[in-house]
Structure formats: C-alpha cells, structure tokens
FIZA-939612 format. One record per residue (C-alpha): x, y, z. Coordinates in pm, whole numbers, plus 50000, padded with zeros to 5 digits. Each point is the difference from the previous one (the first is absolute). Last residue first. Example, Ala and Ser with C-alpha at 12.3 -4.5 7.8 and 13.67 -1.06 7.14 Angstrom:
// FIZA-939612
513674989450714/498634965650066/
END
This chain:
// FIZA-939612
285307306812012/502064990750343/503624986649884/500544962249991/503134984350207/501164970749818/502684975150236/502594982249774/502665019950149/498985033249946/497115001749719/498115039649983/496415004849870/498115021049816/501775030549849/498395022649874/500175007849549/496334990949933/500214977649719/503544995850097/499194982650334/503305003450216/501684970150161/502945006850218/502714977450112/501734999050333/503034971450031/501195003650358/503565016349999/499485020650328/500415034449723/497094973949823/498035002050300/500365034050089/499145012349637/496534982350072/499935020250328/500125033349794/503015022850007/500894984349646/503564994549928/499494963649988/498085001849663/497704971849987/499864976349670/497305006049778/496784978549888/498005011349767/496604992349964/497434994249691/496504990950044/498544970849862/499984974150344/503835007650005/502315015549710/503115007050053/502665028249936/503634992550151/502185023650214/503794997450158/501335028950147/502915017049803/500265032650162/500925020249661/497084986649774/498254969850135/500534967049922/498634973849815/498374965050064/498634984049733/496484985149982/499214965449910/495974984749969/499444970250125/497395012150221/502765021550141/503794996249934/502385028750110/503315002749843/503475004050089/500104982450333/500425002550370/498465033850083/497154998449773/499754962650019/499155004450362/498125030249960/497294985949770/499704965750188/499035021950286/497485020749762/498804969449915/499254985150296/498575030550146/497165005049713/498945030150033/496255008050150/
END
C-alpha cells in the first residue's frame, strides 16, 4: 500500500517548487530531455519511486486530463520499472499489481 499523503504532498511541490522534500530529506526537481516534463526520484517506505509529470500528447485518459489542464502525475517503481500509481488533482489512483 503507498502512502497517498505523500505521494500528494509529492506532486504538489513537484509542480509548484524546485525541490521535493521527503522525510526531511530534499530532492531536486529536473527535467526531461527534449519535452521538458518535470521528474524527481524519492524514496518512500525504502523503495525508490519516481515521480514524472504527464505528457498531454498521450492518447490515454491520463493525457486527457492534463490536455483538460488537470495536473496528472505518474509514479513508477524503479526497482521494478511499472508504473504504480497516477496523482490528478490531489486524488491517487493505484494501479492493480
């Protein structure tokens, strides 16, 4: 189970600020190469996640949202590299494992 809270907290400063703070512990928000989305690497109950901004050029319903200019961020698992849950608006939607 993630922890929502967190990963709400986690896309607000994302999109809003430079840096992400966890646990007291600062990440810094970069981009990505030639779109530019916004990502930050975390760490979260001793796994590592990354957080990335949607791409609104996406046929999926996530890319939807953010073409409707809701904020949609992903979270992928990097251990395992899939993605496992999606922020829009404050609102976490976990994938199925």
């Amino acid at each position: 189970m993630l922890d929502h809270e967190l990963l709400k907290s986690i896309a607000q400063q994302m999109i809003t600020a430079g840096e992400v703070i966890v646990d007291g512990k600062s990440s810094r928000v970069t981009r990505t190469g030639t779109r530019r989305f916004r990502t930050v690497k975390f760490v979260m109950g001793g796994m590592e996640y990354q957080a990335i901004e949607q791409n609104p050029e996406k046929p999926s319903r996530w890319g939807q949202l953010a073409r409707q200019g809701h904020r949609v961020v992903q979270v992928r698992d990097l251990g395992s590299g899939k993605y496992v849950a999606a922020v829009v608006d404050e609102k976490v939607t976990e994938y199925s494992r």
